[in-house]
PyMOL Python script that loads the backbone (N, CA, C, O; Angstrom):
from pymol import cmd

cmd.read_pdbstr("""\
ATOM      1  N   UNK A   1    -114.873 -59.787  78.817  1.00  0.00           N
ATOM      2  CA  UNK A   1    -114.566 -58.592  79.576  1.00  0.00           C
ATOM      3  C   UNK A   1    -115.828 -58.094  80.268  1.00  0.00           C
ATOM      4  O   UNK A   1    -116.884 -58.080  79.637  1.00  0.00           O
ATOM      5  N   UNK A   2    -115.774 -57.689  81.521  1.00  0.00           N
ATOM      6  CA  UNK A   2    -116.597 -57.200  82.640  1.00  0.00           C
ATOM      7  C   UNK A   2    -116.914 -55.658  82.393  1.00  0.00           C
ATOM      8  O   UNK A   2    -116.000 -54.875  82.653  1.00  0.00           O
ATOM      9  N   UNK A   3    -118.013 -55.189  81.959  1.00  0.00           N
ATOM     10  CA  UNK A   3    -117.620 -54.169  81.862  1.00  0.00           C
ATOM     11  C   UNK A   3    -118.352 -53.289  83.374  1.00  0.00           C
ATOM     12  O   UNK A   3    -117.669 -52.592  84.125  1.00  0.00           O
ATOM     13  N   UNK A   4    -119.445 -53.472  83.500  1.00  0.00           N
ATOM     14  CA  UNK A   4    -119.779 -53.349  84.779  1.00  0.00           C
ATOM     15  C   UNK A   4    -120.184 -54.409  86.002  1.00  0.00           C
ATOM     16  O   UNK A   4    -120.976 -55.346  85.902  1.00  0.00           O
ATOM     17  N   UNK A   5    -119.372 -53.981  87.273  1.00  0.00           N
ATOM     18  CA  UNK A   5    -120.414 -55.246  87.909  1.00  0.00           C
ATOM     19  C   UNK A   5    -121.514 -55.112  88.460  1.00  0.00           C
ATOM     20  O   UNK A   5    -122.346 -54.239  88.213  1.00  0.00           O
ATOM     21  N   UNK A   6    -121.592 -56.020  89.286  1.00  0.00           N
ATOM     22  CA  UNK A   6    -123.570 -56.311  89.417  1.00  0.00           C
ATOM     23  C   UNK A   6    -123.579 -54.644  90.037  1.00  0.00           C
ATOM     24  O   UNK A   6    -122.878 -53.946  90.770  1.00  0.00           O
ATOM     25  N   UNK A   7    -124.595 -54.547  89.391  1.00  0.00           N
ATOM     26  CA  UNK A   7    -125.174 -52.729  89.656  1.00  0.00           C
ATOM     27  C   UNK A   7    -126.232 -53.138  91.037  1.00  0.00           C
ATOM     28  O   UNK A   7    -126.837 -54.199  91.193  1.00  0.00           O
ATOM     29  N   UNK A   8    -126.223 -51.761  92.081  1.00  0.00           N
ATOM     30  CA  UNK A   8    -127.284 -51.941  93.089  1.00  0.00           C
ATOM     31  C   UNK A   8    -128.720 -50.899  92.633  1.00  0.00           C
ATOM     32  O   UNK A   8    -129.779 -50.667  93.216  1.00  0.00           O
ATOM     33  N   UNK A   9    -128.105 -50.408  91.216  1.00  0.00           N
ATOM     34  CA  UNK A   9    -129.648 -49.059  90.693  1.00  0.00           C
ATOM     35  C   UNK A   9    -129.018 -49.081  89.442  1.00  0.00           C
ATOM     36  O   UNK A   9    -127.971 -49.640  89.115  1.00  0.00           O
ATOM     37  N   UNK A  10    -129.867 -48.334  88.723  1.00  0.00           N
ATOM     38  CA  UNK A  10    -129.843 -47.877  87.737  1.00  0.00           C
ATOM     39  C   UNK A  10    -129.166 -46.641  87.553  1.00  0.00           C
ATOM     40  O   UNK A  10    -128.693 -46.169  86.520  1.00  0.00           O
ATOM     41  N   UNK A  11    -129.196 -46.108  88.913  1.00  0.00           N
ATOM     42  CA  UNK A  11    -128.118 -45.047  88.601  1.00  0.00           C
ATOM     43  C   UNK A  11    -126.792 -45.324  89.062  1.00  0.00           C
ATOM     44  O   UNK A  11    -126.053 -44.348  88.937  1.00  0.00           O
ATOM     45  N   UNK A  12    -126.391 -46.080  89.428  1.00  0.00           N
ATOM     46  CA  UNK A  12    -125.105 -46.812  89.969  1.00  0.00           C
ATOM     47  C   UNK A  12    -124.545 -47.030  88.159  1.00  0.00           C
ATOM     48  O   UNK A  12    -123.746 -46.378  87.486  1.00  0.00           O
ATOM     49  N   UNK A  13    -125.184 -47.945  87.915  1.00  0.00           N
ATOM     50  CA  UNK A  13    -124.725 -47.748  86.352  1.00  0.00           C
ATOM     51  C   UNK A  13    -124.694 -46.915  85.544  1.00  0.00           C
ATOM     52  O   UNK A  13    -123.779 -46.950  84.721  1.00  0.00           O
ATOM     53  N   UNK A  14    -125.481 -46.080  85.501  1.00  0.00           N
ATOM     54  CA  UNK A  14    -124.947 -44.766  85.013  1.00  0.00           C
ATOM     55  C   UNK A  14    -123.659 -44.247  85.252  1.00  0.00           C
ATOM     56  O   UNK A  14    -122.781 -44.047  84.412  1.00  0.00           O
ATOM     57  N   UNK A  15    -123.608 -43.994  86.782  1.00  0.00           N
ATOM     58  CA  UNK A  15    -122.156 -43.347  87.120  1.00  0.00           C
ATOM     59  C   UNK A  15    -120.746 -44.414  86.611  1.00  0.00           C
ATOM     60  O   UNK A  15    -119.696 -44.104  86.048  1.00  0.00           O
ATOM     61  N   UNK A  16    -121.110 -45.368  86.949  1.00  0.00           N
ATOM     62  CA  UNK A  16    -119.954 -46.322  86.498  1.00  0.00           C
ATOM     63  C   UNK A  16    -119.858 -46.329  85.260  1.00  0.00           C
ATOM     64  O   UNK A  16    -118.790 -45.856  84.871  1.00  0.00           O
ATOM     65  N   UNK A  17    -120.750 -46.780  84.227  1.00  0.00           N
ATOM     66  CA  UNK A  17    -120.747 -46.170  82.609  1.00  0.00           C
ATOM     67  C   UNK A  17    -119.718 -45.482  82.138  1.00  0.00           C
ATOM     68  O   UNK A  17    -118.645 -45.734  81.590  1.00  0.00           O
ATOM     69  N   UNK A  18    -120.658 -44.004  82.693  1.00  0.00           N
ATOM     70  CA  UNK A  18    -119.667 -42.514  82.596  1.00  0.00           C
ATOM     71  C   UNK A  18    -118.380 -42.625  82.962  1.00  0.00           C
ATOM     72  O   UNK A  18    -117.449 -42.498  82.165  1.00  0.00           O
ATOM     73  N   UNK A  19    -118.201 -42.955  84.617  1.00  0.00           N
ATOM     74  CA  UNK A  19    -116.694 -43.193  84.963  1.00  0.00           C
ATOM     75  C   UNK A  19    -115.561 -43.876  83.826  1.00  0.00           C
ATOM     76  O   UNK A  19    -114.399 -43.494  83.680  1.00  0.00           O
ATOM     77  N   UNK A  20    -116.116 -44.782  83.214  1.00  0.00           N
ATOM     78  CA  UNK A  20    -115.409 -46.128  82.144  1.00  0.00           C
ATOM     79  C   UNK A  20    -115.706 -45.465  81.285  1.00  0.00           C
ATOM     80  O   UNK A  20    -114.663 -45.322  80.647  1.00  0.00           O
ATOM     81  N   UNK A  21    -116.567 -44.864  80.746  1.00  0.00           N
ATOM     82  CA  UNK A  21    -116.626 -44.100  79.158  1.00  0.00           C
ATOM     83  C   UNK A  21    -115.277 -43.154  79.107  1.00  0.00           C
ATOM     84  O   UNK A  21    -114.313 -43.257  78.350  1.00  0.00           O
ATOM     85  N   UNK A  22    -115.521 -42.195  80.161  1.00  0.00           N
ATOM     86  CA  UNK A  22    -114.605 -41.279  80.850  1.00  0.00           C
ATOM     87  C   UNK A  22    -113.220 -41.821  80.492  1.00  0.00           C
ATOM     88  O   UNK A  22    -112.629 -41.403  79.496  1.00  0.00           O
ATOM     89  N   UNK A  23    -112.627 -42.881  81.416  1.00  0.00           N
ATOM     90  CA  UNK A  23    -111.472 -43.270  81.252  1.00  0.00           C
ATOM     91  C   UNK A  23    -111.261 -43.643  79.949  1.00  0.00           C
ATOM     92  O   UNK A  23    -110.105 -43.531  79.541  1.00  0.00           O
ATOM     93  N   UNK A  24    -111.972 -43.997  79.309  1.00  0.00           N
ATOM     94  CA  UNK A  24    -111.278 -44.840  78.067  1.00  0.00           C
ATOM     95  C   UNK A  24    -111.255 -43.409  76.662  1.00  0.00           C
ATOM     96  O   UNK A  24    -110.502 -43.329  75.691  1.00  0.00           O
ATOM     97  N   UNK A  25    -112.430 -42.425  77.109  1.00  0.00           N
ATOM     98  CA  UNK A  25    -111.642 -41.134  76.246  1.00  0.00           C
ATOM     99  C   UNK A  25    -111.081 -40.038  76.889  1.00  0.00           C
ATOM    100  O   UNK A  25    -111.250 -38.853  76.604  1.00  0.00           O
ATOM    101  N   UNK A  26    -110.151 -40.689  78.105  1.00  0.00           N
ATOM    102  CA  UNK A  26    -109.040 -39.086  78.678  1.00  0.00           C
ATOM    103  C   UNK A  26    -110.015 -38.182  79.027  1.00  0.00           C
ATOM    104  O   UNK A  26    -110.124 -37.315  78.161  1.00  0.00           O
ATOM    105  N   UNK A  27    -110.789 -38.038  79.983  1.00  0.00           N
ATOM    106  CA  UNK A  27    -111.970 -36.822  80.227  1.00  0.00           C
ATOM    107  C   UNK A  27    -112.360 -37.137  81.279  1.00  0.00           C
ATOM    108  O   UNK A  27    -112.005 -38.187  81.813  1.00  0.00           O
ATOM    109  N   UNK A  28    -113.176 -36.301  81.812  1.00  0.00           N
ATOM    110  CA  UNK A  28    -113.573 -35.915  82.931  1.00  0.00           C
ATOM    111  C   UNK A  28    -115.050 -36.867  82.857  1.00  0.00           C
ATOM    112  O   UNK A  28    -115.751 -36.728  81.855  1.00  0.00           O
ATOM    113  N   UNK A  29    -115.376 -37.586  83.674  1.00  0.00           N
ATOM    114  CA  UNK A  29    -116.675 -38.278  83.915  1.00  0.00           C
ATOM    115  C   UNK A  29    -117.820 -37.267  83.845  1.00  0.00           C
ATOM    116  O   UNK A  29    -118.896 -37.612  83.357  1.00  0.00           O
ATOM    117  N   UNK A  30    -117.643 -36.125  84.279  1.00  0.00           N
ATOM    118  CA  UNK A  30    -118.664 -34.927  84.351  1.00  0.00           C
ATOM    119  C   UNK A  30    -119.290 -34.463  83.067  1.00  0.00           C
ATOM    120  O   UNK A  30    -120.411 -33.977  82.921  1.00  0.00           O
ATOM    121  N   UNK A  31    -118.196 -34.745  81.992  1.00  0.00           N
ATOM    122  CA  UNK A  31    -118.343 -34.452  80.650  1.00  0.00           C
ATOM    123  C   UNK A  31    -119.583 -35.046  79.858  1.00  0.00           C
ATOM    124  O   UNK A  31    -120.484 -34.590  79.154  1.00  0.00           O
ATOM    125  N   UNK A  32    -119.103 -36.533  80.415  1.00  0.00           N
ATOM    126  CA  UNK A  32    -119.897 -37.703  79.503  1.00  0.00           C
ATOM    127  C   UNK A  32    -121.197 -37.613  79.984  1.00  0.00           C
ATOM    128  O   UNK A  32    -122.164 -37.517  79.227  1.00  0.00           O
ATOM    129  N   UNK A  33    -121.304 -37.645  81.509  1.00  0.00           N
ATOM    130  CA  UNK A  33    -122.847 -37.303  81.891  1.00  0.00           C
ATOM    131  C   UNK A  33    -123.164 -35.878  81.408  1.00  0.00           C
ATOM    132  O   UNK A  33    -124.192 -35.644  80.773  1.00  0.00           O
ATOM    133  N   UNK A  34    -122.437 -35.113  81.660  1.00  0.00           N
ATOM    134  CA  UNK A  34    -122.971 -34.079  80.482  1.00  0.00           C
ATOM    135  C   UNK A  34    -123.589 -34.517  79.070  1.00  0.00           C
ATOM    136  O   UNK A  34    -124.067 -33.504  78.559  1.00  0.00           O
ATOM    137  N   UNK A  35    -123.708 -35.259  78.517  1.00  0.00           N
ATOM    138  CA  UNK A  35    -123.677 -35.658  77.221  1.00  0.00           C
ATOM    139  C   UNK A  35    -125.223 -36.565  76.873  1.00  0.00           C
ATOM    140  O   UNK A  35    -125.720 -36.964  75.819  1.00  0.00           O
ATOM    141  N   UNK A  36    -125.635 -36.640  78.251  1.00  0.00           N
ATOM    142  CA  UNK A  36    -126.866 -37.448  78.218  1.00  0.00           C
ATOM    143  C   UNK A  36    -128.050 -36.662  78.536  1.00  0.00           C
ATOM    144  O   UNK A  36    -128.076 -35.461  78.268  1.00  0.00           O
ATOM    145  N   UNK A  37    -129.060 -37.272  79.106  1.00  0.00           N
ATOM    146  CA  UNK A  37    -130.058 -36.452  79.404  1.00  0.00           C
ATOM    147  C   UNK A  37    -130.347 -37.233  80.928  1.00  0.00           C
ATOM    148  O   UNK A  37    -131.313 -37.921  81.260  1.00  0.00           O
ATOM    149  N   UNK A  38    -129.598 -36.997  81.407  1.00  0.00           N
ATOM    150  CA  UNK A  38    -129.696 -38.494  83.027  1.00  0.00           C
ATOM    151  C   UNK A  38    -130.129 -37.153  83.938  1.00  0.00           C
ATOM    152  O   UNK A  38    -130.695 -37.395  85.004  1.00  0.00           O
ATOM    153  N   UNK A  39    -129.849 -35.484  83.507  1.00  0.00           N
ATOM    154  CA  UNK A  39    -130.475 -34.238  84.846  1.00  0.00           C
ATOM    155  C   UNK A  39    -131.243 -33.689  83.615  1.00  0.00           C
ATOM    156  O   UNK A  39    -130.723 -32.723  83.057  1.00  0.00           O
ATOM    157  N   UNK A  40    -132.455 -34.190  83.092  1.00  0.00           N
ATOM    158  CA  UNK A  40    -133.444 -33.600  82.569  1.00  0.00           C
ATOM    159  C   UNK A  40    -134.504 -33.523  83.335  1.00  0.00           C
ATOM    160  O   UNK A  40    -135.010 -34.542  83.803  1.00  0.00           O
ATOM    161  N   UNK A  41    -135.020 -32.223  83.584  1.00  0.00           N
ATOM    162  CA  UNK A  41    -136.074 -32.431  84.398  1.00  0.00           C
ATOM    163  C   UNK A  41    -137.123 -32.836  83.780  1.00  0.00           C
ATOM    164  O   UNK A  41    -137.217 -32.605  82.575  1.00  0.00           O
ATOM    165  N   UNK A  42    -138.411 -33.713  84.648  1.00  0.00           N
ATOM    166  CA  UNK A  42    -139.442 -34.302  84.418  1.00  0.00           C
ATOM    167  C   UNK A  42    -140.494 -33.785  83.266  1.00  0.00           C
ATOM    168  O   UNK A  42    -141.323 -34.435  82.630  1.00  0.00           O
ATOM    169  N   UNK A  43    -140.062 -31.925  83.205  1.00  0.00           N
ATOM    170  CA  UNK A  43    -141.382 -31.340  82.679  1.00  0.00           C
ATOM    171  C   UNK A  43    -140.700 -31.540  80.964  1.00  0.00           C
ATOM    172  O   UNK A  43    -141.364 -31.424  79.935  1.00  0.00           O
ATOM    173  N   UNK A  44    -139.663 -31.765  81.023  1.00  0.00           N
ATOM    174  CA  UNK A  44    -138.665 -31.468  79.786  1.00  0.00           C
ATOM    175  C   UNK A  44    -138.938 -33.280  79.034  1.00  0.00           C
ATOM    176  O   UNK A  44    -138.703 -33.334  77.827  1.00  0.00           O
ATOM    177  N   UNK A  45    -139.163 -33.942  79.365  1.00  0.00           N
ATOM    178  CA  UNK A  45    -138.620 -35.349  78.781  1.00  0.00           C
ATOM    179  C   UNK A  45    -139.506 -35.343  77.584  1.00  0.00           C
ATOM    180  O   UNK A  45    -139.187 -35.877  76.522  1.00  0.00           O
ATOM    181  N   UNK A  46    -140.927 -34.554  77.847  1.00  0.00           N
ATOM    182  CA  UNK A  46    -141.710 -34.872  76.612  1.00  0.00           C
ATOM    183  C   UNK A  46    -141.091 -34.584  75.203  1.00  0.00           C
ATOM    184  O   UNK A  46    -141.330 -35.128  74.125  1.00  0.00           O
ATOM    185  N   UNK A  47    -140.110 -33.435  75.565  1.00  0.00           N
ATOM    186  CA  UNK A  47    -139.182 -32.797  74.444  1.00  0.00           C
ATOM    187  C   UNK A  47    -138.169 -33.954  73.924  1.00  0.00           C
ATOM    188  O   UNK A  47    -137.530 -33.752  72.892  1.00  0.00           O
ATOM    189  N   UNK A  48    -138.035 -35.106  74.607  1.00  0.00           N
ATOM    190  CA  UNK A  48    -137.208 -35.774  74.061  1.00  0.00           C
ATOM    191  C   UNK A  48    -137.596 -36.700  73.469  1.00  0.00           C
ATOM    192  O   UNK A  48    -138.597 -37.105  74.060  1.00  0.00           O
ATOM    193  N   UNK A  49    -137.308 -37.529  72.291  1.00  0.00           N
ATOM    194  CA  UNK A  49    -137.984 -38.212  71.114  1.00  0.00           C
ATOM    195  C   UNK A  49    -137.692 -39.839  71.649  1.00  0.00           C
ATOM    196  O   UNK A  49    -136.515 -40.196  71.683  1.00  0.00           O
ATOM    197  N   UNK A  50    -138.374 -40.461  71.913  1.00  0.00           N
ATOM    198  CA  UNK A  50    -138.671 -41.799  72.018  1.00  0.00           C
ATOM    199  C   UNK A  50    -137.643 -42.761  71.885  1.00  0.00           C
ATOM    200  O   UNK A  50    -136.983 -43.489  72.625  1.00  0.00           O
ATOM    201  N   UNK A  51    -137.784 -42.397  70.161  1.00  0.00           N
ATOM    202  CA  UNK A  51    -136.887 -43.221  69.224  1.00  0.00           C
ATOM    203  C   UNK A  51    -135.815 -42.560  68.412  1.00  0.00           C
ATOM    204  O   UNK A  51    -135.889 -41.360  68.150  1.00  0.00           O
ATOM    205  N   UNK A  52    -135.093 -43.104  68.118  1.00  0.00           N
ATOM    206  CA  UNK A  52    -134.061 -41.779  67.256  1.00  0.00           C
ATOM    207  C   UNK A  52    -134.200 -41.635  66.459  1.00  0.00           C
ATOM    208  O   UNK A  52    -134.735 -42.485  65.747  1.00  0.00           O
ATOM    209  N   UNK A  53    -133.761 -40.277  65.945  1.00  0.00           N
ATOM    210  CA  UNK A  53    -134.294 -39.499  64.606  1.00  0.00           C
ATOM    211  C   UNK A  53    -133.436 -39.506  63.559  1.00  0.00           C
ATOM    212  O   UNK A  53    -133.818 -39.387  62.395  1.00  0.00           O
ATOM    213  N   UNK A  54    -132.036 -39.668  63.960  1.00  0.00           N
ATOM    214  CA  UNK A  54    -131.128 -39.738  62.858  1.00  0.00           C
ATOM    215  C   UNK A  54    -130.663 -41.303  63.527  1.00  0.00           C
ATOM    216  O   UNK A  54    -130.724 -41.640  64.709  1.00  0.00           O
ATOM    217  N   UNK A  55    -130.126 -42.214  62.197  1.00  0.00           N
ATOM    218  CA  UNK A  55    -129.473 -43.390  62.489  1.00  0.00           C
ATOM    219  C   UNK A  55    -128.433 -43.402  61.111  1.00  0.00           C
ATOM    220  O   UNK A  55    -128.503 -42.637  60.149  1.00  0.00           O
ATOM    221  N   UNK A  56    -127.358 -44.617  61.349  1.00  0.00           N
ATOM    222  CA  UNK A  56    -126.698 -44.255  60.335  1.00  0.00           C
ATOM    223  C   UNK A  56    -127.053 -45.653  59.613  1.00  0.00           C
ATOM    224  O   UNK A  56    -127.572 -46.665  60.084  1.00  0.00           O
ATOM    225  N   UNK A  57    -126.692 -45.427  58.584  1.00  0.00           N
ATOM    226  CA  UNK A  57    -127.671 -46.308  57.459  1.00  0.00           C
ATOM    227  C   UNK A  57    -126.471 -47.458  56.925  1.00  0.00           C
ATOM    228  O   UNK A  57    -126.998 -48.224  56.118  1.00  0.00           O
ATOM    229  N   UNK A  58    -125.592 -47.652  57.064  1.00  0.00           N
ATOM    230  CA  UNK A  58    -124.529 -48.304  57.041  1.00  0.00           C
ATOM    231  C   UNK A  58    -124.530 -49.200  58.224  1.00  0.00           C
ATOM    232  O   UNK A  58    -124.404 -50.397  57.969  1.00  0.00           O
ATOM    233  N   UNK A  59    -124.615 -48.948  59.131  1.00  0.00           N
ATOM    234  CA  UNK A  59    -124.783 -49.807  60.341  1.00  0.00           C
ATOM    235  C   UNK A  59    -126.284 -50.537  60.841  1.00  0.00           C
ATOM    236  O   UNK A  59    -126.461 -51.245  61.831  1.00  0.00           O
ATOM    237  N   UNK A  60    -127.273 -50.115  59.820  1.00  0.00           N
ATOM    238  CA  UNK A  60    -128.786 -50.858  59.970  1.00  0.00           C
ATOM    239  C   UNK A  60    -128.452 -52.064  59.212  1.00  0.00           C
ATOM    240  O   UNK A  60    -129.298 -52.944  59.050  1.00  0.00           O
TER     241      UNK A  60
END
""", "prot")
cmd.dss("prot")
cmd.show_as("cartoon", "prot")
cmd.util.cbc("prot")
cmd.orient("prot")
């Protein structure tokens, strides 16, 4: 299964992502990019952690 095709950016895949995340849980594409950090501004990213902080330990 295809899930995206050939992307022309990196943000092309993003939107398509979202769009297909979107469809497959009944929602609004706006939501799911809501859900990321893809409109963080530049001064803000330092606030965001690298690596993740919680993982679930069943799935390592």
């Amino acid at each position: 299964m295809i899930i995206l095709p050939e992307a022309t950016s990196l943000r092309a895949v993003d939107l398509q992502l979202a769009i297909r995340l979107a469809r497959m849980f009944a929602t609004d594409a706006k939501f799911v990019r809501g859900m990321t950090f893809a409109n963080v501004r530049p001064i803000s990213h330092r606030l965001i952690a690298s690596k993740p902080i919680q993982f679930c330990p069943n799935c390592m």
